[in-house]
C-alpha positions in Angstrom: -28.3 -7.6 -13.0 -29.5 -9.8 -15.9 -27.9 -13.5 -16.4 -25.5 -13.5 -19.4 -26.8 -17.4 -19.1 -28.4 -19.6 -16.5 -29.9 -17.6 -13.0 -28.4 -15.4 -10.5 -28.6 -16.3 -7.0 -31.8 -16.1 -4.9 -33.1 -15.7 -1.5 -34.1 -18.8 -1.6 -30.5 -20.2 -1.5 -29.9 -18.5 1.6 -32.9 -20.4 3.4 -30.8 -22.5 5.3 -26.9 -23.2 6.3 -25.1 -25.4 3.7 -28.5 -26.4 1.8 -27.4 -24.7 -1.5 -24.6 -25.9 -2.9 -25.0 -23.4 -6.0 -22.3 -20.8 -7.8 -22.5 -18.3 -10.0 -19.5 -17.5 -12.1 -18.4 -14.2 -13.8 -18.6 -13.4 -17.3 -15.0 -13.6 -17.3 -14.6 -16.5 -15.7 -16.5 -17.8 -18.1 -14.6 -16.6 -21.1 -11.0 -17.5 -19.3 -12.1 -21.3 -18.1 -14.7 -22.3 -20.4 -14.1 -20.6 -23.6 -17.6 -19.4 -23.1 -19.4 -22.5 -23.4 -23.1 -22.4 -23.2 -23.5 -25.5 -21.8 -21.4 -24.4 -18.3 -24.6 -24.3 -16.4 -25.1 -28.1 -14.8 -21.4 -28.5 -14.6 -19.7 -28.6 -10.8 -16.6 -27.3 -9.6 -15.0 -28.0 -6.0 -14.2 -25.7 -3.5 -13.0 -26.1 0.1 -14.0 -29.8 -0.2 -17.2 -28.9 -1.4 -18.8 -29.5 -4.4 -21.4 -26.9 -6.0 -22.9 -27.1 -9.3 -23.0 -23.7 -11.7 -25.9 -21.9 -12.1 -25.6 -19.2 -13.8 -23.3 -16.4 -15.2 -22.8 -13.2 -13.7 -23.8 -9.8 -16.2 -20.7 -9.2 -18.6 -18.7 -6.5 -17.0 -19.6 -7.1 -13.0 -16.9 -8.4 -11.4 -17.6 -8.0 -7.6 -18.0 -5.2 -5.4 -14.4 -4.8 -4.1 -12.6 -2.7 -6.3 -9.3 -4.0 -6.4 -10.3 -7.7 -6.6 -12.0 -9.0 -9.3 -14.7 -12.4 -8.0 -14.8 -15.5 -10.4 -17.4 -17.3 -8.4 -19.8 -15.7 -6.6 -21.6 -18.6 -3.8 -24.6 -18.3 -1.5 -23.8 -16.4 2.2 -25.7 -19.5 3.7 -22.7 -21.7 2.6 -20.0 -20.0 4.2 -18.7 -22.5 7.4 -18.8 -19.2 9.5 -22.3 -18.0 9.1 -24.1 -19.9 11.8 -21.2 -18.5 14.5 -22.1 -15.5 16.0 -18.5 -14.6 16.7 -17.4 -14.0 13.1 -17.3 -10.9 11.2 -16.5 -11.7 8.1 -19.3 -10.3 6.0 -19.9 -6.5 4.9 -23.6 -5.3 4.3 -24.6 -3.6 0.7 -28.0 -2.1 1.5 -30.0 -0.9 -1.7 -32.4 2.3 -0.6 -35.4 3.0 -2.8 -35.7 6.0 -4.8 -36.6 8.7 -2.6 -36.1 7.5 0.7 -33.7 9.5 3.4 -30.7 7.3 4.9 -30.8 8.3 8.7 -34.9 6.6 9.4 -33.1 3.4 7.7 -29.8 4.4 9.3 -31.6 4.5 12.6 -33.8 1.4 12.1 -30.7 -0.8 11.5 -29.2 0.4 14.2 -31.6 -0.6 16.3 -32.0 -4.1 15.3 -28.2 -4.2 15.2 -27.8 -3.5 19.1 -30.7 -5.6 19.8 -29.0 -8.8 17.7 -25.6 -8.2 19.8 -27.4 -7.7 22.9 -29.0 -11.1 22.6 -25.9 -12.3 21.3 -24.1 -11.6 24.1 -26.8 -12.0 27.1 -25.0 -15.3 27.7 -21.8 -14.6 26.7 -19.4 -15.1 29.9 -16.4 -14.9 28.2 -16.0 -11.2 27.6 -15.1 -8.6 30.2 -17.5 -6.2 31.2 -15.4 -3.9 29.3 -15.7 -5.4 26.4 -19.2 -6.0 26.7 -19.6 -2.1 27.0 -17.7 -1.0 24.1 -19.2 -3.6 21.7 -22.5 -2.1 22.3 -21.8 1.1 22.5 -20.6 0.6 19.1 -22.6 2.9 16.3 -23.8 1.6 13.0 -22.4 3.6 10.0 -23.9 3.8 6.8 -21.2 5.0 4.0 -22.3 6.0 0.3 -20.5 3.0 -2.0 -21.1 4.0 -5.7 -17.6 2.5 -6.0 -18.0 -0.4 -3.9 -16.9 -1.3 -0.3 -13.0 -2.6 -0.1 -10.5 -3.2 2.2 -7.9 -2.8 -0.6 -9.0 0.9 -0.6 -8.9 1.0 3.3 -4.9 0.6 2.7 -4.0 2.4 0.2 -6.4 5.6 -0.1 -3.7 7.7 2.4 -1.0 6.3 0.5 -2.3 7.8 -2.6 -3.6 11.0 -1.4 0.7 11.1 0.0 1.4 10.5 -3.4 -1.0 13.1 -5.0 0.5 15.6 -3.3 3.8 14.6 -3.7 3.0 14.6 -7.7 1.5 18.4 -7.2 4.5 19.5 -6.0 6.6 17.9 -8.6 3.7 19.8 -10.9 4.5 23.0 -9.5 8.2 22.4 -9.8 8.2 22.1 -13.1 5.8 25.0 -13.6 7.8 27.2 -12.1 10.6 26.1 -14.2 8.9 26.7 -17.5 7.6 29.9 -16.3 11.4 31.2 -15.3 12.5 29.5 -19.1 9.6 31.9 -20.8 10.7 34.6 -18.9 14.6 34.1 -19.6 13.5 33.8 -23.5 11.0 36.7 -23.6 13.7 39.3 -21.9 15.7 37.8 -24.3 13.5 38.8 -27.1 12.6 42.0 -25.9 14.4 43.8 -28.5 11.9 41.7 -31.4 9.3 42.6 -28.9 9.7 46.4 -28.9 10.4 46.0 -32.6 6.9 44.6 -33.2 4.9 47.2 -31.2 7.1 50.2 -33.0 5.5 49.0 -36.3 2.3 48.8 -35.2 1.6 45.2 -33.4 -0.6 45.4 -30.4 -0.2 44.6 -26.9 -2.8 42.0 -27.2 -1.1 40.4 -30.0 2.3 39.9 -28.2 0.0 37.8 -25.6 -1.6 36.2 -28.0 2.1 34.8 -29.6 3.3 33.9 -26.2 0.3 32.1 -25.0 0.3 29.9 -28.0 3.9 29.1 -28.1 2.7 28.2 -24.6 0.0 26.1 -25.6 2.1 24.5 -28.1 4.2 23.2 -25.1 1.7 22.5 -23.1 -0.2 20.2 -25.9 3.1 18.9 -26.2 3.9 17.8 -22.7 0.2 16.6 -21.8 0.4 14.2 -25.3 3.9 12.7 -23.3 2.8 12.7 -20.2 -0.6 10.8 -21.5 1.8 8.3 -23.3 3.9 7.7 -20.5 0.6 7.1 -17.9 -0.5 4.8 -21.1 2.5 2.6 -20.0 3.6 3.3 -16.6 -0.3 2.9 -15.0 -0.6 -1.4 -15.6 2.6 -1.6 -14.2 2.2 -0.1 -11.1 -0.8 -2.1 -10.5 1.3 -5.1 -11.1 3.7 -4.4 -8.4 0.7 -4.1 -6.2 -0.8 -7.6 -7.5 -0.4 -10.5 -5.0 -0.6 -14.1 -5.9 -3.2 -15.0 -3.3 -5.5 -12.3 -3.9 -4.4 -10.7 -7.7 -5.4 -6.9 -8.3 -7.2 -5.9 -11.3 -8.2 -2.8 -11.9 -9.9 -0.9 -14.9 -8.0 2.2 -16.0 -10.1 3.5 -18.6 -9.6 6.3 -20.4 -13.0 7.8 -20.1 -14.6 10.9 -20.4 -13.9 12.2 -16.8 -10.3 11.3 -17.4 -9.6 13.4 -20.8 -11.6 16.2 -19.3 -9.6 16.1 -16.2 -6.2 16.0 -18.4 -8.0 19.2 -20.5 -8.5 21.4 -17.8 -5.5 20.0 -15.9 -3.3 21.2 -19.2 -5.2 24.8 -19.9 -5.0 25.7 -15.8 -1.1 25.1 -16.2 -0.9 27.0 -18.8 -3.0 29.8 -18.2 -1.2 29.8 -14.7 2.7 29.6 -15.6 2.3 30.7 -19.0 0.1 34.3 -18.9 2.5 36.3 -16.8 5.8 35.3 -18.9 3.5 36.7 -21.6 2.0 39.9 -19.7 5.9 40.6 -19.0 6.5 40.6 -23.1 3.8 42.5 -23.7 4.7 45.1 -21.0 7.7 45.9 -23.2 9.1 49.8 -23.5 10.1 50.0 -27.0 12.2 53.2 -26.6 13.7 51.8 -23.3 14.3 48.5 -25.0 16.3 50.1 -28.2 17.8 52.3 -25.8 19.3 48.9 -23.9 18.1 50.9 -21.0 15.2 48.2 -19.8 15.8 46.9 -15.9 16.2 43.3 -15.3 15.6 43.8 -11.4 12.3 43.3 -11.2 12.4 40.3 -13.5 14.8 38.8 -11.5 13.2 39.0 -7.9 10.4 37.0 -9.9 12.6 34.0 -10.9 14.3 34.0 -8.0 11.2 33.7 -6.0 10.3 30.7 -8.0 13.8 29.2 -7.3 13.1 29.6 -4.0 9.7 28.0 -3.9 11.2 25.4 -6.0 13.7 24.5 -3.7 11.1 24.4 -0.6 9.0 22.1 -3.2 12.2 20.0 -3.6 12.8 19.6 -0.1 9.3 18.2 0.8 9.3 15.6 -2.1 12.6 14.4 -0.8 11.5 14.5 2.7 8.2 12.6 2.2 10.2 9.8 -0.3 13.3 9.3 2.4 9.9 8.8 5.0 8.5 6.2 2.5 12.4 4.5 1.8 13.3 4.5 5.0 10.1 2.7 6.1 10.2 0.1 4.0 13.9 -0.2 4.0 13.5 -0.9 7.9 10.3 -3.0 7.3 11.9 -5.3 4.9 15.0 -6.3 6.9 13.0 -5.9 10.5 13.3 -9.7 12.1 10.5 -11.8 12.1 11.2 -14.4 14.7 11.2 -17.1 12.6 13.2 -18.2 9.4 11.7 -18.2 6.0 14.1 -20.0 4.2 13.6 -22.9 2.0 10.1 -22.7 3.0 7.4 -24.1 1.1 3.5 -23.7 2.1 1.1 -26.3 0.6 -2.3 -24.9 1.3 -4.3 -28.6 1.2 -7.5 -29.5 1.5 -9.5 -32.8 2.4 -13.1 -33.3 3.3 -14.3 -32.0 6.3 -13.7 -33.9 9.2 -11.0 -35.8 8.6 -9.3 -37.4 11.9 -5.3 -35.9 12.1 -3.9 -39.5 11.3 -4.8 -39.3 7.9 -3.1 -35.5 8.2 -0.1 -37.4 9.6 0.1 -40.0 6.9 0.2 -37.4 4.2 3.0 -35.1 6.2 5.0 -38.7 6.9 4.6 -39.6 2.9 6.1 -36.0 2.1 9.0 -36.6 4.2 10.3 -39.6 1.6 10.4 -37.5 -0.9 13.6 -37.0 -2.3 14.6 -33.0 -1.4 12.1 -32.3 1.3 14.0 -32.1 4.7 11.1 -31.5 6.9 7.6 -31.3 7.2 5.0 -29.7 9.7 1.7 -28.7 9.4 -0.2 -25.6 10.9 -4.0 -24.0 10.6 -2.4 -21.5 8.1 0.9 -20.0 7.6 2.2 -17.3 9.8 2.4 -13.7 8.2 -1.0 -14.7 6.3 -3.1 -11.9 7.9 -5.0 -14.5 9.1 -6.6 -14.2 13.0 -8.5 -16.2 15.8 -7.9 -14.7 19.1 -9.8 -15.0 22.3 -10.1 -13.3 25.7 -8.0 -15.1 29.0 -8.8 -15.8 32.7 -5.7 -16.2 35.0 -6.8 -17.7 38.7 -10.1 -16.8 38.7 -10.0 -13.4 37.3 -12.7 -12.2 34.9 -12.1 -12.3 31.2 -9.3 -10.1 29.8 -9.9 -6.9 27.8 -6.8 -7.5 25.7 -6.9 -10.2 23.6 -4.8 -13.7 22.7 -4.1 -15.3 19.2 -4.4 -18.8 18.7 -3.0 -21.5 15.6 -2.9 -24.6 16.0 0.3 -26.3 15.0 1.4 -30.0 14.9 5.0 -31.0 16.7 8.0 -30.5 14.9 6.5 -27.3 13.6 8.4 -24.9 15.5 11.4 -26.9 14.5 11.0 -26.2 10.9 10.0 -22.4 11.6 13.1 -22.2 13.4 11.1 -20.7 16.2 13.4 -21.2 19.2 12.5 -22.5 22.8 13.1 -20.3 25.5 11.8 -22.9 28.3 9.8 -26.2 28.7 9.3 -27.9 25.7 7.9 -29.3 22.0 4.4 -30.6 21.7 4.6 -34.6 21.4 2.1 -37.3 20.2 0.1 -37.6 22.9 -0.6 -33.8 23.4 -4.2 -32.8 23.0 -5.7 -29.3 22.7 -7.0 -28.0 24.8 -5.1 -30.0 27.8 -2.0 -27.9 26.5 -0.5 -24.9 25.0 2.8 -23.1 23.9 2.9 -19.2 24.7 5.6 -16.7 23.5 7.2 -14.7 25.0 4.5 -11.8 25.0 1.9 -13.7 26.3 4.0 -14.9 29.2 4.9 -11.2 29.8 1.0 -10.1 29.4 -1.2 -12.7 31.0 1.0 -14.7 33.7 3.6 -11.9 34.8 7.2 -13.3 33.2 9.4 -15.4 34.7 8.7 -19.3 34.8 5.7 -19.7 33.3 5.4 -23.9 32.6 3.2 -25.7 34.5 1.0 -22.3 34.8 -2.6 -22.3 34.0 -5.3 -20.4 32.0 -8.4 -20.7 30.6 -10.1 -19.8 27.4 -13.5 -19.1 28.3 -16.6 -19.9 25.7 -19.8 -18.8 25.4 -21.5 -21.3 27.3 -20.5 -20.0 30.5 -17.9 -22.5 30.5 -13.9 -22.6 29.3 -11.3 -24.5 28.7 -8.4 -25.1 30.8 -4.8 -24.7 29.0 -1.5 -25.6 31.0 1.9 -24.0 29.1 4.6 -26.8 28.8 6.8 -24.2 26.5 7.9 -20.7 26.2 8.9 -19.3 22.6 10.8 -16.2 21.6 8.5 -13.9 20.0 7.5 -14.4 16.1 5.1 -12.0 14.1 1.9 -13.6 13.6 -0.8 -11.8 11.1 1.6 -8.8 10.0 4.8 -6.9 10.5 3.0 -3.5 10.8 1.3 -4.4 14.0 3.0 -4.5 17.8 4.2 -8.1 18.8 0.6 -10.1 19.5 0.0 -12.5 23.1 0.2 -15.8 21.1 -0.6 -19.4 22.2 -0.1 -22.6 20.0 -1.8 -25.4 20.5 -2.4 -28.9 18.9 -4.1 -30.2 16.7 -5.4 -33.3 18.1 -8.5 -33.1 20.0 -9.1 -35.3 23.2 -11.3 -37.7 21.6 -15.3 -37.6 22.4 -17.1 -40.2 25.0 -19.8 -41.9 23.4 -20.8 -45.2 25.3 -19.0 -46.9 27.8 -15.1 -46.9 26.7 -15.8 -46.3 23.0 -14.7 -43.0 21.8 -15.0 -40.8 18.8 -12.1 -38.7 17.3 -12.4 -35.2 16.5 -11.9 -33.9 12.8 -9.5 -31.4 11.2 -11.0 -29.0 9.7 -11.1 -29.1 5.7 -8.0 -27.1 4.9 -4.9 -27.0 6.4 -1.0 -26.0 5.3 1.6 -28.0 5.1 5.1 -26.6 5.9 7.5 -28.4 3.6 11.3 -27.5 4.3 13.5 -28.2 1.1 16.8 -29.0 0.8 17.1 -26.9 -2.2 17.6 -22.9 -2.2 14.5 -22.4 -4.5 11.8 -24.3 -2.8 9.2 -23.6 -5.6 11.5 -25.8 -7.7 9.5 -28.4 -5.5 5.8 -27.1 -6.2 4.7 -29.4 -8.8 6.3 -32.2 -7.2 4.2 -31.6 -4.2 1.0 -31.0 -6.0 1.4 -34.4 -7.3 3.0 -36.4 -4.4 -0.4 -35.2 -1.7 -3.1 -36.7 -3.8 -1.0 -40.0 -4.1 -0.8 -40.4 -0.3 -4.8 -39.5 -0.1 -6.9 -39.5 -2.9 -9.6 -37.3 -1.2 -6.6 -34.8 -0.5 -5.4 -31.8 -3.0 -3.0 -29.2 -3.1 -5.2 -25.9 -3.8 -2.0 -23.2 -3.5 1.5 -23.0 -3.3 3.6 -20.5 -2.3 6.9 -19.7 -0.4 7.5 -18.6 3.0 9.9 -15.5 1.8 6.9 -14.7 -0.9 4.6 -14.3 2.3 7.2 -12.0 4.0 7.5 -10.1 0.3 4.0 -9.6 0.3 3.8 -7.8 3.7 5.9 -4.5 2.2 4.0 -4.6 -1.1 2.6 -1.0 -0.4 5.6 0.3 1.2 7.6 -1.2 -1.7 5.6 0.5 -4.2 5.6 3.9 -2.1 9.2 3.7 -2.2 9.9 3.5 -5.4 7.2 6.0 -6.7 8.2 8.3 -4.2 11.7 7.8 -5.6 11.3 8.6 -8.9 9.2 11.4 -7.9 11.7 13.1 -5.9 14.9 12.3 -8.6 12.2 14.1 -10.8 12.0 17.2 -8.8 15.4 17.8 -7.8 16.6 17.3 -11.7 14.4 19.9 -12.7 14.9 21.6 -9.6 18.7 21.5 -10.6 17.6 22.4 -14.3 15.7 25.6 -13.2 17.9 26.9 -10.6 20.8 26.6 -13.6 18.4 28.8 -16.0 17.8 31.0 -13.4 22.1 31.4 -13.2 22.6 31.8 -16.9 20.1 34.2 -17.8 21.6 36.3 -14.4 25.2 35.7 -16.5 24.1 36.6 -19.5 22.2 40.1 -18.2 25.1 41.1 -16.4 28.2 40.1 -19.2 28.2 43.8 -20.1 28.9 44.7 -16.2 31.3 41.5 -15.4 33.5 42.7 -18.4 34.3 45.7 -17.4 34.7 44.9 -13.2 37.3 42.3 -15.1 38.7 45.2 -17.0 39.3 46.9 -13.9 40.6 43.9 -11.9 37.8 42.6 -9.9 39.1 39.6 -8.3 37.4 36.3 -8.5 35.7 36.2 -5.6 33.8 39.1 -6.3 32.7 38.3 -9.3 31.3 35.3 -8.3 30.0 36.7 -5.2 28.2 39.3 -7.7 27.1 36.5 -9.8 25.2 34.0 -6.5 24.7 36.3 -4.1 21.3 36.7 -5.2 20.2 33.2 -5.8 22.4 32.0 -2.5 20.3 34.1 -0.4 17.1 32.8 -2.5 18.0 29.0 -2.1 18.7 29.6 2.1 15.5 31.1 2.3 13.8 28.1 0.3 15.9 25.5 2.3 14.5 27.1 5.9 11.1 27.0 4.6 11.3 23.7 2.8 12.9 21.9 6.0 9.7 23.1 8.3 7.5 22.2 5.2 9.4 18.5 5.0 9.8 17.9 8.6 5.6 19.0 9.0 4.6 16.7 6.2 6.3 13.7 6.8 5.1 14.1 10.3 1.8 14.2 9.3 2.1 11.6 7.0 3.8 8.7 8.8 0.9 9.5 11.4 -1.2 9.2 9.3 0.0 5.6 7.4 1.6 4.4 10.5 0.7 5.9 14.1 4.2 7.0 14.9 4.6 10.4 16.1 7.3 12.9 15.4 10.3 12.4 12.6 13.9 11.5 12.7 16.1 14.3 12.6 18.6 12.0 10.9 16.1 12.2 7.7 17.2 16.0 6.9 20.8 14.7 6.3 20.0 13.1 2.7 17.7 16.3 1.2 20.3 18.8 2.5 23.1 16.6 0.9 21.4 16.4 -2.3 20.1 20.0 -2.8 23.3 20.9 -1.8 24.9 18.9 -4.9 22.1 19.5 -7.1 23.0 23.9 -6.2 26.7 23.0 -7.0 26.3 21.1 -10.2 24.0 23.5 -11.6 25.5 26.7 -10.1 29.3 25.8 -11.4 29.0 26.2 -15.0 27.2 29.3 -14.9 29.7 30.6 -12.4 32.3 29.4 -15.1 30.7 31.4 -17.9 30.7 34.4 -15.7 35.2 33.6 -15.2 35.3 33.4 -19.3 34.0 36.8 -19.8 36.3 38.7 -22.3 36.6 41.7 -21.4 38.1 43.3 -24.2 35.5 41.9 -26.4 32.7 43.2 -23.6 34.3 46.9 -23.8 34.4 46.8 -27.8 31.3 46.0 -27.9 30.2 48.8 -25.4 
C-alpha cells in the first residue's frame, strides 16, 4: 500500500515491546475525525492509557483485513500488552508468497519452526498435563488461501448463510414452479388462438418464440423488483447484525460479478420454467383443438407434480425456519444465572499500574451519585466473550486436561449480579488473590467432587514449575460466563487485590490493576443508559487520570449473544411466509384451471344429480393424493435438513418431533384456504347453462 499521507508502519516499530508508540489511521478515519486534515500526522491520540502519535494514513479504501470489521487505527504488534507472553493467541498470521513459489515447501518450513517455538515454549512448562502437552504439539499448521481476508465474523456466520442459501433456493424453485403451472394454465387456455395461428400459417417456432418472450417480459420484470428490493433490504440486514462494541460494515457493491450473476440467474429461470409451458403451446393439434377434443390429462399430471414438489419445498423452508425460531426463541429466554437488570457497564481505564484503592475511591464516589444503587467492579463484564482459563491440581495430582476460567471481581460484586451463594461466603477487604477464591457450582462438581467444598484447596500451577495455592471460602450457583451457546464453564472468582510485594525489611510494595477495568453500576432507574453521560462525567472527577472509554447495558450484552439467531429467525421467517403464500397461490391455480377444464363434465354430473360429495371428491382427488405424496416427502426432506443443519450450527443431534406440528398445521390451512374457493366454483356450476352450451 501507498500512504494517502505520512508513512505506514515498519519493521522497525516492531523491534522491541512497547518502544513504538506509533498509529496509523484509515483513510476513513481520517475523513470521519479529522475532516481530512493534512496536518493529522504529529497529532496523538490515547488508547488503553497509552498515548501514540499518528503517523500516517492508511491507502483510501483499505480498511483492515477482517471482512466484517472495518480498523480505524492500525498500531504496531510490538505494542500489544500480550505479545511478550507466550500463553496468548491472540494474533492471526497473513503470509505474502512470491510470485511463483508452491505453498506446501513454505507450508512445511513454517511448520517446522512452529513445533520447534512451542516445544521450547513448553520444555518448562509444568503446568499442563501430559495430555495437553501431546495434543498441542501434535497440532498441524494450516495454511488457508485469504483473497478475502481472515475473520472470525465469517467463522460464524458462513453455515448460517449457506442454511439460508438454500433456504432462498427453495423459495426460488417454489415460485418457479408456480409460474410455470400459471403459463401452463394460460397457454391451455389459449390453445384455441394457438391452433388458430398454426391453421393460417404461423410456425411452431414462432409460437415459442411468443411464449418465451412473454416469459422474458416477466422475468425482466421480476429480476428489476427483486434488484430493487435487495437495493433496500441488503443495509438493513447488516444492521441487525451490527454490534456496538465491534460495528459491522460491509461493502455491497453492485459490481460486475453481481449483475452478471443476477443475468444468468434471470435467463436460467426462465429458460428452465419458461421453455416447456411454451414447447406445450407449440405442441398444439389444431384439428383436435377446434374439435374441443384436445386432453388435459397429461397437462395435469405435470402441474400436479409441481404441486407436489412445491409442497415438499414448503415443508423444508418451514421446517428449517421453526429450527432457527425455535433456537433463538429458547436462547433468548434460557436463564443466565445472574440478573441483568438495571445494569450499567462502564468500561474505564487509568494508567497502568494503578494500586485498587484508587479503583475503590472511584467505585465509592459513584455510589453518591444520585440514582446509582450499587457499584462493583470486575476484569470485564460477564457474557463479553471474553476468556482467561487455566489448568488445576487437586492434592497432588498432575495438571488437569480440562480447563478453569478465572475474573477477578471486587466484593459486593456478586451482590449486584445477583449471583446467589450456595455456601461459605462474600470476598471482604482483606481478601487477597491468590490466598482465596470463589467457585461455582460446576467447578465444585468438576475439580473437588461436590458436596462441601469451603476450606478445600487447589492450585493454579505457572510456568515456572511453581503455582499458586487457592482456598474456596464460597460456593455460587452457576452463571454463564463468555457465551450462552457453550456448556456451563468450571469458573473461579477471585480478587482483585494482590498480597502486596516484600521489598526490604517490613516495607512493601502494592501490586497494580491492570489499565482497564468495568465498573458495574446498578441504577435505580429502569433505563440505566439514562445514567451513561452522567457516569462519563462523574469518573474523571473522582480521578483525573481515569476515563470512561464505553458504556453499555448488561441486557444489551445478553441482546448481543442471539444476534445471529435473531437475524436467522426472522429471515428464515419471512422466507418461509413467502413460500407457503405462493405455495398457497399455486396449489389454488392448479384447483381453478382443474374447475374450469372440467365445468363441461361437472354440469352435467349436476344435471344428473351427482351429490356434493362427489363432485368435490372429482374435483381434489387428484391434487389431495398430490399434496400427501409431497407432505411424506417434504417431512423426510424437513426432518433430514434441519438435522443436518442444527448439527451443523449447533452440535446437537437429532430433531424434535414436536417441530412437525407447526408446518403440518400451516400447510394444512394454506391447502384449505386455497382449495375452498375453487371447490366453491365447482358447487356454482349451472348446469342448465353448461348443457346449452353443449
Amino acid at each position: 500500500m501507498r500512504p494517502e499521507a505520512g508513512r505506514l508502519l515498519t519493521e522497525a516499530d516492531d523491534a522491541a515491546p512497547g518502544r513504538a508508540p506509533y498509529a496509523v489511521i484509515s483513510d476513513e478515519y481520517w475523513g470521519r475525525r479529522f475532516r481530512r486534515d493534512p496536518g493529522v500526522v504529529g497529532k496523538t491520540l490515547h488508547y488503553q492509557g497509552g498515548v501514540y502519535e499518528i503517523v500516517g494514513v492508511a491507502q483510501r479504501g483499505f480498511t483492515g483485513t477482517a471482512p466484517g470489521t472495518v480498523v480505524d487505527v492500525f498500531l504496531p504488534t510490538a505494542m500489544h500488552r500480550g505479545v511478550t507472553r507466550n500463553d496468548w493467541t491472540w494474533f492471526r498470521t497473513l503470509v505474502a508468497l512470491h510470485e511463483g513459489v508452491a505453498e506446501k515447501p513454505v507450508r512445511d518450513k513454517l511448520a517446522a519452526v512452529s513445533h520447534q517455538f512451542e516445544e521450547k515454549r513448553l520444555s518448562g512448562a509444568r503446568g499442563l498435563s501430559k495430555e495437553t502437552l501431546k495434543n498441542v504439539l501434535s497440532n498441524e499448521l494450516v495454511m488457508s488461501w485469504a483473497p478475502t481476508g481472515v475473520s472470525g465474523f465469517q467463522t460464524e456466520y458462513r453455515p448460517a448463510l449457506m442454511a439460508l442459501a438454500v433456504l432462498v433456493m427453495m423459495v426460488l424453485l417454489i415460485a418457479c414452479a408456480n409460474v410455470a403451472n400459471l403459463m401452463a394454465a394460460q397457454a391451455a387456455g389459449r390453445a384455441k388462438e394457438m391452433a388458430l395461428r398454426v391453421s393460417i400459417g404461423a410456425g411452431r417456432w414462432r409460437l415459442v418464440q411468443m411464449v418465451m418472450v412473454e416469459s422474458g417480459l416477466l422475468a425482466v420484470l421480476a429480476a428489476a423488483g427483486g434488484a430493487l428490493f435487495a437495493w433496500w433490504s441488503a443495509p438493513m440486514v447488516v444492521r441487525l447484525i451490527d454490534r456496538p462494541d465491534a460495528p459491522v460494515q460491509l461493502l455491497l457493491p453492485a459490481d460486475a460479478r453481481v449483475i452478471a450473476f443476477g443475468v444468468v440467474l434471470t435467463v436460467g429461470v426462465m429458460l428452465l420454467f419458461g421453455l416447456l409451458p411454451a414447447l406445450r403451446a407449440s405442441w398444439v393439434r389444431p384439428v383436435s383443438v377446434l374439435k374441443g377434443g384436445e386432453e388435459p390429462r397429461s397437462r395435469r399430471r405435470v402441474m400436479h407434480a409441481m404441486i407436489g414438489a412445491q409442497v415438499a419445498f414448503c415443508f423444508v423452508v418451514l421446517f428449517v425456519a421453526g429450527l432457527f425460531v425455535a433456537t433463538f426463541k429458547k436462547l433468548s429466554s434460557q436463564p443466565t444465572g445472574f440478573s441483568s437488570e438495571r445494569l450499567l457497564l462502564l468500561e474505564t481505564t487509568g494508567k497502568p499500574g494503578v494500586p485498587m484503592a484508587a479503583w475503590d475511591d472511584v467505585a465509592e464516589h459513584l455510589r453518591t451519585v444520585p440514582g446509582v444503587e450499587q457499584v462493583s467492579l470486575c476484569s470485564w463484564p460477564l457474557l463479553k466473550g471474553i476468556a482467561m482459563n487455566n489448568t488445576i491440581s487437586v492434592n497432588g495430582a498432575p495438571p488437569s486436561t480440562d480447563l478453569a476460567y478465572f475474573l477477578d471481581v471486587s466484593p459486593g460484586w456478586l451482590e449486584t449480579m445477583r449471583i446467589p451463594l450456595v455456601d461459605g461466603r462474600d470476598f471482604r477487604d482483606g481478601d487477597f488473590s491468590p490466598d482465596v477464591a470463589i467457585v461455582n457450582e460446576t467447578f465444585a462438581k468438576r475439580f473437588l467432587g461436590g458436596g462441601n467444598v469451603v476450606g478445600r484447596v487447589f492450585v493454579k500451577p505457572g510456568g515456572n514449575g511453581g503455582g499458586d495455592r487457592i482456598q474456596v471460602v464460597g460456593v455460587i450457583r452457576d452463571a454463564y460466563y463468555r457465551s450462552i451457546h457453550e456448556p456451563m464453564l468450571p469458573e473461579v472468582f477471585t480478587p482483585f487485590a494482590r498480597r502486596p510485594k516484600p521489598l526490604s525489611g517490613a516495607a512493601a510494595a502494592e501490586v497494580g490493576l491492570p489499565p482497564m477495568l468495568t465498573m458495574v453500576v446498578k441504577t435505580s432507574s429502569e433505563n440505566p443508559m439514562a445514567m451513561a453521560a452522567t457516569m462519563r462525567r462523574e469518573v474523571p472527577k473522582a480521578r483525573a487520570d481515569m476515563r470512561v472509554v464505553n458504556v453499555q447495558t448488561q441486557e444489551e450484552l445478553n441482546r448481543l449473544q442471539t444476534i445471529r439467531e435473531r437475524v436467522l429467525a426472522m429471515l428464515s421467517f419471512f422466507f418461509g411466509a413467502v413460500a407457503l403464500l405462493l405455495a398457497a397461490i399455486g396449489l389454488y391455480g392448479v384447483l381453478h384451471y382443474s374447475v374450469i377444464e372440467q365445468e363441461r363434465e361437472i354440469g352435467i354430473r349436476l344435471a344428473l344429480g351427482a351429490r356434493v360429495v362427489h363432485i368435490v371428491r372429482r374435483v381434489g382427488a387428484g391434487i389431495a393424493v398430490t399434496v400427501v405424496v409431497g407432505t411424506a416427502a417434504g417431512i423426510a426432506l424437513g426432518m433430514g435438513s434441519t438435522r443436518y443443519i442444527a448439527s451443523l450450527l449447533y452440535g446437537v443431534k437429532g430433531t424434535d418431533l414436536a417441530m412437525m406440528v407447526v408446518p403440518l398445521a400451516t400447510i394444512a390451512a394454506a391447502v384449505l384456504v386455497a382449495a375452498v374457493p375453487a371447490v366453491w366454483r365447482a358447487l356454482k356450476v349451472d348446469p342448465v347453462e353448461m348443457l346449452r352450451a353443449e
